[in-house]
mmCIF file of the C-alpha atoms, coordinates in Angstrom:
data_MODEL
# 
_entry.id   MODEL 
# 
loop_
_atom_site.group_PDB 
_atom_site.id 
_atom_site.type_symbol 
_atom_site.label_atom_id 
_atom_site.label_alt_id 
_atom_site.label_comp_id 
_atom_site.label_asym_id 
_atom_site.label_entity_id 
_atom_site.label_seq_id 
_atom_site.pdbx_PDB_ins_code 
_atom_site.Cartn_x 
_atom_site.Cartn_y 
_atom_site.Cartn_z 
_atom_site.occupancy 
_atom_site.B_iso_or_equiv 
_atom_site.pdbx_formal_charge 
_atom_site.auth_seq_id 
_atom_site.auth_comp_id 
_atom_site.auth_asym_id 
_atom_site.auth_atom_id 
_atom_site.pdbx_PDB_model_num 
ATOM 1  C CA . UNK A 1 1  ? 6.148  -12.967 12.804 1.00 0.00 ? 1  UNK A CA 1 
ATOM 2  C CA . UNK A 1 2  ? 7.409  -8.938  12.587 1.00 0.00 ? 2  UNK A CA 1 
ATOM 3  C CA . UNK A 1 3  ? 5.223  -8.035  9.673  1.00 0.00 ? 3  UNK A CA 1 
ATOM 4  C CA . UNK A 1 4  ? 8.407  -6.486  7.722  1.00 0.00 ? 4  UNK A CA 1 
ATOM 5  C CA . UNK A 1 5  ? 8.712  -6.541  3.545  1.00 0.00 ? 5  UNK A CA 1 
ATOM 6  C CA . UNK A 1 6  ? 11.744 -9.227  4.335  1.00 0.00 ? 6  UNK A CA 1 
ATOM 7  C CA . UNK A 1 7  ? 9.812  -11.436 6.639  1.00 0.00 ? 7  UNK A CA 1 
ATOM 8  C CA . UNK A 1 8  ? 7.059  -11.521 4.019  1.00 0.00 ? 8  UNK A CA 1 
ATOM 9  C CA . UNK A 1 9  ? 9.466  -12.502 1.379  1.00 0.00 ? 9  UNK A CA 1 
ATOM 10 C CA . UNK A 1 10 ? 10.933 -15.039 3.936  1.00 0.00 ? 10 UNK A CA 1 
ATOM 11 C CA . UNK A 1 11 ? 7.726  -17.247 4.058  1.00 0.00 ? 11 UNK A CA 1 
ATOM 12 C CA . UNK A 1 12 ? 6.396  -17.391 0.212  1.00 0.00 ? 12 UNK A CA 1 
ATOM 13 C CA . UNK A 1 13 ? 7.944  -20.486 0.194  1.00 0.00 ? 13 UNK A CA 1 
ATOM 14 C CA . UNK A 1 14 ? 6.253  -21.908 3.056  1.00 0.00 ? 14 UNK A CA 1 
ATOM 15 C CA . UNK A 1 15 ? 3.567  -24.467 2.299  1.00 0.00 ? 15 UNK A CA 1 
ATOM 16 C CA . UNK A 1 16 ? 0.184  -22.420 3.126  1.00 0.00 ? 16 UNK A CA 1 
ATOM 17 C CA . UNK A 1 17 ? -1.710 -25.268 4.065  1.00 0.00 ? 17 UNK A CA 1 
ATOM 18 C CA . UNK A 1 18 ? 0.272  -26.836 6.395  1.00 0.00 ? 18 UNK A CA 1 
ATOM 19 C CA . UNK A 1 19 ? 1.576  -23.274 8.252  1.00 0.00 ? 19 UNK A CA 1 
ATOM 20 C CA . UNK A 1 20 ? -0.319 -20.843 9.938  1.00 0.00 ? 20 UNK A CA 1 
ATOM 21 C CA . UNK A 1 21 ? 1.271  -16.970 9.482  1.00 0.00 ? 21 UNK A CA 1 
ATOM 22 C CA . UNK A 1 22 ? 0.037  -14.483 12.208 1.00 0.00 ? 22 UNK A CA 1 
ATOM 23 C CA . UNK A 1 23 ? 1.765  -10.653 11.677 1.00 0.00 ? 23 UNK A CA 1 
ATOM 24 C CA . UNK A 1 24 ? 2.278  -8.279  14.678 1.00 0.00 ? 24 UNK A CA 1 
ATOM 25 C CA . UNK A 1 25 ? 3.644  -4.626  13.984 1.00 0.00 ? 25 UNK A CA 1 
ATOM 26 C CA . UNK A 1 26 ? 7.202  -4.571  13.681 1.00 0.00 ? 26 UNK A CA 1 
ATOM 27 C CA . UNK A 1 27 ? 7.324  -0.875  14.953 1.00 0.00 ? 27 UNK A CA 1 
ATOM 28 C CA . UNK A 1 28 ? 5.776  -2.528  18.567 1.00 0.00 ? 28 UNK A CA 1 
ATOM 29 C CA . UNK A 1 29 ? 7.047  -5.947  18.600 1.00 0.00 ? 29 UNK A CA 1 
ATOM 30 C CA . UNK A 1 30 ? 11.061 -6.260  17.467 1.00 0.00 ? 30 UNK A CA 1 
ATOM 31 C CA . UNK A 1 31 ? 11.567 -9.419  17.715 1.00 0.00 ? 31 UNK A CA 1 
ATOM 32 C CA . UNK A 1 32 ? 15.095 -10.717 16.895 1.00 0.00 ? 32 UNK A CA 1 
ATOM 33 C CA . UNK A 1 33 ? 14.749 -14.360 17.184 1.00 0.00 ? 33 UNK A CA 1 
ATOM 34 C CA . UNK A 1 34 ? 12.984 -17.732 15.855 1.00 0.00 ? 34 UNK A CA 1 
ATOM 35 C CA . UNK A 1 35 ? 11.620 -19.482 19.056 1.00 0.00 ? 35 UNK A CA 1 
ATOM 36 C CA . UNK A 1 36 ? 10.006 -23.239 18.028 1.00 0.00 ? 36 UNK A CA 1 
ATOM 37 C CA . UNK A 1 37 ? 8.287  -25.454 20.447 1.00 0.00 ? 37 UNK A CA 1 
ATOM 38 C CA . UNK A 1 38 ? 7.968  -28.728 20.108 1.00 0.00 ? 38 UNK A CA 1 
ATOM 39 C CA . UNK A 1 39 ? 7.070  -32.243 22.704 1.00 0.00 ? 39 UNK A CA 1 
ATOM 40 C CA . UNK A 1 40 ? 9.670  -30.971 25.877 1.00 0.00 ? 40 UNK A CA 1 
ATOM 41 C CA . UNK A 1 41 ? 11.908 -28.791 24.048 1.00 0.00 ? 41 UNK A CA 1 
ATOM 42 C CA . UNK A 1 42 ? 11.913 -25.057 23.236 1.00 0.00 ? 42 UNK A CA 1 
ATOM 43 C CA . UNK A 1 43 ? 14.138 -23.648 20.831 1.00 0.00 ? 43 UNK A CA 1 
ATOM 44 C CA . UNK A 1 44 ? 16.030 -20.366 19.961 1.00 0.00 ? 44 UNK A CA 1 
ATOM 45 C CA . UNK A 1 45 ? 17.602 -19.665 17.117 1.00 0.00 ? 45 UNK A CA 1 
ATOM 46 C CA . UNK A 1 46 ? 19.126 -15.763 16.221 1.00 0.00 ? 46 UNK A CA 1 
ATOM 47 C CA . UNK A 1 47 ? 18.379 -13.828 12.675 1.00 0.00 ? 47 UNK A CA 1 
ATOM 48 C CA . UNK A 1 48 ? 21.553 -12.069 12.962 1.00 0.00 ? 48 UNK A CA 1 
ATOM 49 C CA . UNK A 1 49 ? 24.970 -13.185 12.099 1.00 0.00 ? 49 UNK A CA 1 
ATOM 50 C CA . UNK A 1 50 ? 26.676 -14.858 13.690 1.00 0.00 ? 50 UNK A CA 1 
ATOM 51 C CA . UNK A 1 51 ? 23.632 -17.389 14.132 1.00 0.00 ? 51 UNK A CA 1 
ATOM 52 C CA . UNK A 1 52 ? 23.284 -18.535 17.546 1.00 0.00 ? 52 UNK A CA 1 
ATOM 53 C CA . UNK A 1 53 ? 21.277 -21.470 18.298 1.00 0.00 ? 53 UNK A CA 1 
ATOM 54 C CA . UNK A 1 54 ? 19.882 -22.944 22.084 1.00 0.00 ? 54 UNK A CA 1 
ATOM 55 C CA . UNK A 1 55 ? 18.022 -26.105 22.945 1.00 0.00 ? 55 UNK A CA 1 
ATOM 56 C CA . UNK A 1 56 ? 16.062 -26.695 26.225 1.00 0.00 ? 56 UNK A CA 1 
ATOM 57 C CA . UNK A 1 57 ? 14.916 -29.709 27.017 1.00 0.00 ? 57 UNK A CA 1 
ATOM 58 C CA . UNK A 1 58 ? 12.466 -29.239 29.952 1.00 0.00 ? 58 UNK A CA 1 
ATOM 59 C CA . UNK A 1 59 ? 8.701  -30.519 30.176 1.00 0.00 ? 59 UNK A CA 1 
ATOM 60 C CA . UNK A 1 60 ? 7.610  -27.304 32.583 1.00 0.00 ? 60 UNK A CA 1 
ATOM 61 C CA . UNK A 1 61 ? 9.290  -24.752 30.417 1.00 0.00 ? 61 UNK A CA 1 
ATOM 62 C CA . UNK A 1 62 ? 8.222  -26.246 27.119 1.00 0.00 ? 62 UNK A CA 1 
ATOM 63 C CA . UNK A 1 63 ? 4.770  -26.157 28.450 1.00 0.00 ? 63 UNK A CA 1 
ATOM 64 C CA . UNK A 1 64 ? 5.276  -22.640 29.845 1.00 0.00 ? 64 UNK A CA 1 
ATOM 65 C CA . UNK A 1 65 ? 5.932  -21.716 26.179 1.00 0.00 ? 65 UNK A CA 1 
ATOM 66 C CA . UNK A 1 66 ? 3.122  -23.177 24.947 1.00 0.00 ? 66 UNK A CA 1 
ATOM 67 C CA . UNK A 1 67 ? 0.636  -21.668 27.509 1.00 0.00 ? 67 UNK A CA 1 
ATOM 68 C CA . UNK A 1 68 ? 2.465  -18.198 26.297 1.00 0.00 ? 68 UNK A CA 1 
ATOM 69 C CA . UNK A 1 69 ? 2.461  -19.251 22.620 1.00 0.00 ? 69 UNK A CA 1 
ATOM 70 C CA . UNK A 1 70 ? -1.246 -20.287 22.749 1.00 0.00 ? 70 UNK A CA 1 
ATOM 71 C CA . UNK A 1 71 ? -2.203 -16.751 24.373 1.00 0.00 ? 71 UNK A CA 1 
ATOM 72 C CA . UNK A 1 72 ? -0.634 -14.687 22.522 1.00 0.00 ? 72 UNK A CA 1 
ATOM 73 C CA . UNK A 1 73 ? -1.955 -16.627 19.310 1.00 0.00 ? 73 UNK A CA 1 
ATOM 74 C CA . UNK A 1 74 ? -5.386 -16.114 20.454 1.00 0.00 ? 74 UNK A CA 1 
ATOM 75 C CA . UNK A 1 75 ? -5.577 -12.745 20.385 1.00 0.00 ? 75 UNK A CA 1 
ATOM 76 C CA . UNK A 1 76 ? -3.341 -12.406 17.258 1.00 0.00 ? 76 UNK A CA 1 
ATOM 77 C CA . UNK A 1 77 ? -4.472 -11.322 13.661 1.00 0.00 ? 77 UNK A CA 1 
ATOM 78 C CA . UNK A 1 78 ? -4.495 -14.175 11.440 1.00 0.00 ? 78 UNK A CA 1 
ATOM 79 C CA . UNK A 1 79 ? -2.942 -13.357 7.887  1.00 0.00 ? 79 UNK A CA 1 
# 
């Protein structure tokens, strides 16, 4: 997650002990979308209006994801 004030705000209401919250630097990483992976689909969802929303329902690119997801979440700063 874009470590912003907003984004921080955002996820005070998520249950801590059931969620995991790793921050990257906004000024580096801009991201401008919710991506959620989950059995053999990968999901998009926008943070803008008008929301835009896409479902993919593929074993090799959900697991693609995942490989990406799990790398990047190694190396990632816990919070």
């Amino acid at each position: 997650m874009p470590d912003t004030p907003t984004a921080r705000k955002y996820l005070d209401a998520y249950n801590k002990e059931v969620t995991q919250i790793a921050f990257v630097l906004y000024s580096k990483y801009r991201f401008s979308l919710e991506m959620n992976i989950y059995d053999s689909k990968v999901t998009y969802v926008t943070f803008r209006e008008p929301f835009i929303s896409v479902l993919i329902e593929d074993k090799a690119i959900a697991d693609t994801h995942r490989a990406i997801f799990e790398h990047n979440w190694a190396s990632a700063i816990l919070k």
